[in-house]
C-alpha positions in Angstrom: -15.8 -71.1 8.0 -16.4 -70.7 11.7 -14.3 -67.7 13.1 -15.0 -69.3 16.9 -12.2 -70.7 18.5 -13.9 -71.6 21.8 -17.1 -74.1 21.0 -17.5 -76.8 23.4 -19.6 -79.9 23.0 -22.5 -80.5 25.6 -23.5 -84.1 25.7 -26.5 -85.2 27.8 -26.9 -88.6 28.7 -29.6 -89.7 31.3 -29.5 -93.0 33.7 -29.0 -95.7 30.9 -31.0 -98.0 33.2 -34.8 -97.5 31.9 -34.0 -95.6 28.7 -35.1 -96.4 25.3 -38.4 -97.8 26.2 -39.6 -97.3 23.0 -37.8 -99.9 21.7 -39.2 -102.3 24.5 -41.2 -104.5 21.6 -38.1 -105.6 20.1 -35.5 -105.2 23.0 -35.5 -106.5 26.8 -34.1 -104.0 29.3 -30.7 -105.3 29.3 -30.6 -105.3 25.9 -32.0 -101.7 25.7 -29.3 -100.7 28.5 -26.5 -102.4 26.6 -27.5 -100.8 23.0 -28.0 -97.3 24.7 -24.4 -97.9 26.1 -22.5 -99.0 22.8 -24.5 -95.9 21.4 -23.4 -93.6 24.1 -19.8 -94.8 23.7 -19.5 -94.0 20.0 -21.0 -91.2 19.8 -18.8 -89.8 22.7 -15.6 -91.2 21.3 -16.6 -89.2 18.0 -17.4 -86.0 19.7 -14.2 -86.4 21.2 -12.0 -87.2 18.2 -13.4 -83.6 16.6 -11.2 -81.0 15.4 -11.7 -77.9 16.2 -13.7 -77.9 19.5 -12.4 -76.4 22.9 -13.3 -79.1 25.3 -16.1 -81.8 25.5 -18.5 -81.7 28.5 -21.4 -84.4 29.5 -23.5 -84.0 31.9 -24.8 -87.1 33.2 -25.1 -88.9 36.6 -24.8 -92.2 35.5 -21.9 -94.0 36.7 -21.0 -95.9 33.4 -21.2 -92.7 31.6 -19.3 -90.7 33.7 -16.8 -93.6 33.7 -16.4 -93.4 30.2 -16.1 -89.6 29.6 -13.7 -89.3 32.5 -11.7 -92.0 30.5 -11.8 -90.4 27.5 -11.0 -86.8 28.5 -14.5 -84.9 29.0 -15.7 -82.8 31.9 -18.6 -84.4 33.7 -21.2 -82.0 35.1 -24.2 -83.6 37.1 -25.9 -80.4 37.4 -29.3 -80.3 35.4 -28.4 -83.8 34.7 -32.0 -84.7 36.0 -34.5 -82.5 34.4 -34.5 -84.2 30.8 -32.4 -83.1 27.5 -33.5 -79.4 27.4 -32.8 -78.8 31.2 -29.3 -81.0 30.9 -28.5 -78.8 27.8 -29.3 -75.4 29.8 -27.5 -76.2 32.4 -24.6 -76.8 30.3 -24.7 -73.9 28.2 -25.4 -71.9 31.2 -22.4 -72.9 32.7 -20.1 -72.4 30.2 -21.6 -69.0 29.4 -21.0 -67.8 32.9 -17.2 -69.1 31.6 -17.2 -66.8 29.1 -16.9 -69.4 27.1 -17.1 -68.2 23.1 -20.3 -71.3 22.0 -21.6 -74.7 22.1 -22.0 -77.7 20.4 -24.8 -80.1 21.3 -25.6 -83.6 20.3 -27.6 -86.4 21.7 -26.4 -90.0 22.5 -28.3 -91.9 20.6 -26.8 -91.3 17.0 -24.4 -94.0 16.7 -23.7 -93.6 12.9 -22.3 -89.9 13.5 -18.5 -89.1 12.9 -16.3 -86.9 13.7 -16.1 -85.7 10.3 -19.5 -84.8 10.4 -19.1 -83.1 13.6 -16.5 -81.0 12.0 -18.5 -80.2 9.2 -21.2 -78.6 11.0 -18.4 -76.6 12.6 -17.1 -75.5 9.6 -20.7 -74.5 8.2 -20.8 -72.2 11.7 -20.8 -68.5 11.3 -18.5 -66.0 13.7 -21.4 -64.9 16.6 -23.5 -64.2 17.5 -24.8 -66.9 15.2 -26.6 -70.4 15.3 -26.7 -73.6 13.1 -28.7 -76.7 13.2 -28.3 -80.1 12.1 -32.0 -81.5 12.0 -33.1 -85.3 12.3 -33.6 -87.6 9.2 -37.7 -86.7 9.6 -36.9 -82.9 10.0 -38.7 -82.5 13.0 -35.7 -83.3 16.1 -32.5 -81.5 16.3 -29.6 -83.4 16.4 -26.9 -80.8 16.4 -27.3 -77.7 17.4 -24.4 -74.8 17.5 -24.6 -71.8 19.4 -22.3 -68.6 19.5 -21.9 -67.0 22.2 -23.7 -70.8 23.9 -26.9 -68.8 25.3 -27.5 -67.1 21.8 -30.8 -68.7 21.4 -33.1 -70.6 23.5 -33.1 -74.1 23.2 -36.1 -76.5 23.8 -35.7 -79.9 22.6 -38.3 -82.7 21.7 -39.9 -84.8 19.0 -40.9 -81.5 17.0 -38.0 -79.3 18.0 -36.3 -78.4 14.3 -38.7 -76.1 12.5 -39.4 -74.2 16.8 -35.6 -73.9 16.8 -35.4 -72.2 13.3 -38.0 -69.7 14.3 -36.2 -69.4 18.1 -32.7 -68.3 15.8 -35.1 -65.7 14.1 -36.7 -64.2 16.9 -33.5 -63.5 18.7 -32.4 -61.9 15.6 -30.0 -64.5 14.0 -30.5 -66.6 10.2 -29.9 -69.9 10.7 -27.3 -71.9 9.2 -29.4 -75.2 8.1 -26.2 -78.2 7.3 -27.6 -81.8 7.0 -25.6 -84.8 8.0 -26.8 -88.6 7.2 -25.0 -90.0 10.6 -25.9 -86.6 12.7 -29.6 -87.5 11.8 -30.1 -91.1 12.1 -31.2 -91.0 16.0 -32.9 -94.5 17.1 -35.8 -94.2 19.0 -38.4 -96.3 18.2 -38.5 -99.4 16.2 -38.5 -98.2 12.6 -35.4 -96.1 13.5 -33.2 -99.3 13.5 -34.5 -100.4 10.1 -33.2 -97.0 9.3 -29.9 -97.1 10.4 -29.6 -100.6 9.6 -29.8 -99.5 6.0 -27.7 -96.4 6.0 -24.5 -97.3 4.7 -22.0 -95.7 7.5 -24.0 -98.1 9.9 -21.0 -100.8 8.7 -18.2 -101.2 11.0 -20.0 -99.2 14.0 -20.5 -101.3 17.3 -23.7 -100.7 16.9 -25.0 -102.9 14.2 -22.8 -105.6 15.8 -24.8 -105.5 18.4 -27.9 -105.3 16.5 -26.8 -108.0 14.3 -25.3 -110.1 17.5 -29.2 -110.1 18.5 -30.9 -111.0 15.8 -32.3 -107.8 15.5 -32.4 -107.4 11.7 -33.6 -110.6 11.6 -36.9 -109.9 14.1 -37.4 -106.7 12.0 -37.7 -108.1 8.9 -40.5 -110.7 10.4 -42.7 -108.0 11.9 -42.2 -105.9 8.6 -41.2 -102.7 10.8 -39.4 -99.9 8.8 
């Protein structure tokens, strides 16, 4: 069990207008904008419904984002908000290092079927710091959750291939660490074969996600170009 008593969650979210343009053969950009929204909403309203965390900051400068986290209880933070998910990330951690704040949480917006269980879990599975644990991506190559005691423990660069770089990152600065798998934490949707993914993972039912997905015939457009 974790011994910290004062993690806080970093949440990046970037401009929702323009994002997810890997998804641009299946969706238009207002549907990409709405699905990135629904996503970001769910995710946030999971982060914040977590037990055991200290606070919940996202640092974003996008207007419906900040709308939403201000109504829900988080800090917003716009600095590093523009220099992509490692630099958002940094900034955060940096800032509530200089807090002295005890560690961080981080997850991305775009993993709709995550709960707060989950999110719990991986607390739990924490170790006292300095320490650091990872929750990778369904293909073991992102990281969807990462946990860091004190938050600057280890140095965080995120990306496509970021799991095994973290893992070796952890070592390096002289920590083992703490590997705990979560199917919600790892289904992230970003390209086309992702949503056939989630589509089948069985927590997908009842988010407001798949509504949406199923609202525009998504499943249906999927199955006729034989993606996933």
């Amino acid at each position: 069990m974790s011994t910290s008593t004062d993690i806080w969650a970093i949440m990046p979210v970037k401009e929702l207008d323009g994002a997810k343009q890997r998804l641009a053969p299946l969706l238009s950009p207002a549907q990409r904008r709405a699905l990135i929204e629904v996503m970001v909403g769910e995710v946030l309203e999971a982060v914040v419904g977590a037990r055991g965390l200290a606070g919940v900051m996202v640092v974003t400068l996008d207007p419906t984002t900040t709308a939403l986290a201000s109504r829900l209880g988080a800090r917003v933070v716009t600095d590093g908000a523009r220099d992509g998910h490692t630099g958002s990330v940094t900034a955060g951690l940096k800032l509530l290092a200089c807090e002295g704040r005890g560690g961080m949480i981080t997850l991305p917006g775009d993993i709709p079927a995550a709960t707060s269980a989950e999110i719990e879990a991986v607390l739990a599975a924490h170790l006292g710091g300095p320490s650091f644990t990872i929750s990778p991506a369904h293909d073991d190559l992102g990281s969807n959750a990462v946990v860091c005691s004190p938050p600057d423990a280890v140095p965080l660069r995120f990306g496509e291939n970021s799991y095994f770089p973290h893992l070796e990152a952890a070592r390096r600065a002289g920590i083992e660490p703490t590997v705990i798998r979560q199917p919600g934490i790892a289904m992230d949707i970003d390209h086309p074969a992702d949503l056939t993914a989630f589509l089948r993972l069985p927590q997908s039912a009842g988010t407001r996600t798949r509504a949406f997905l199923e609202d525009a015939g998504i499943p249906q457009l999927l199955g006729e170009r034989g993606i996933g």
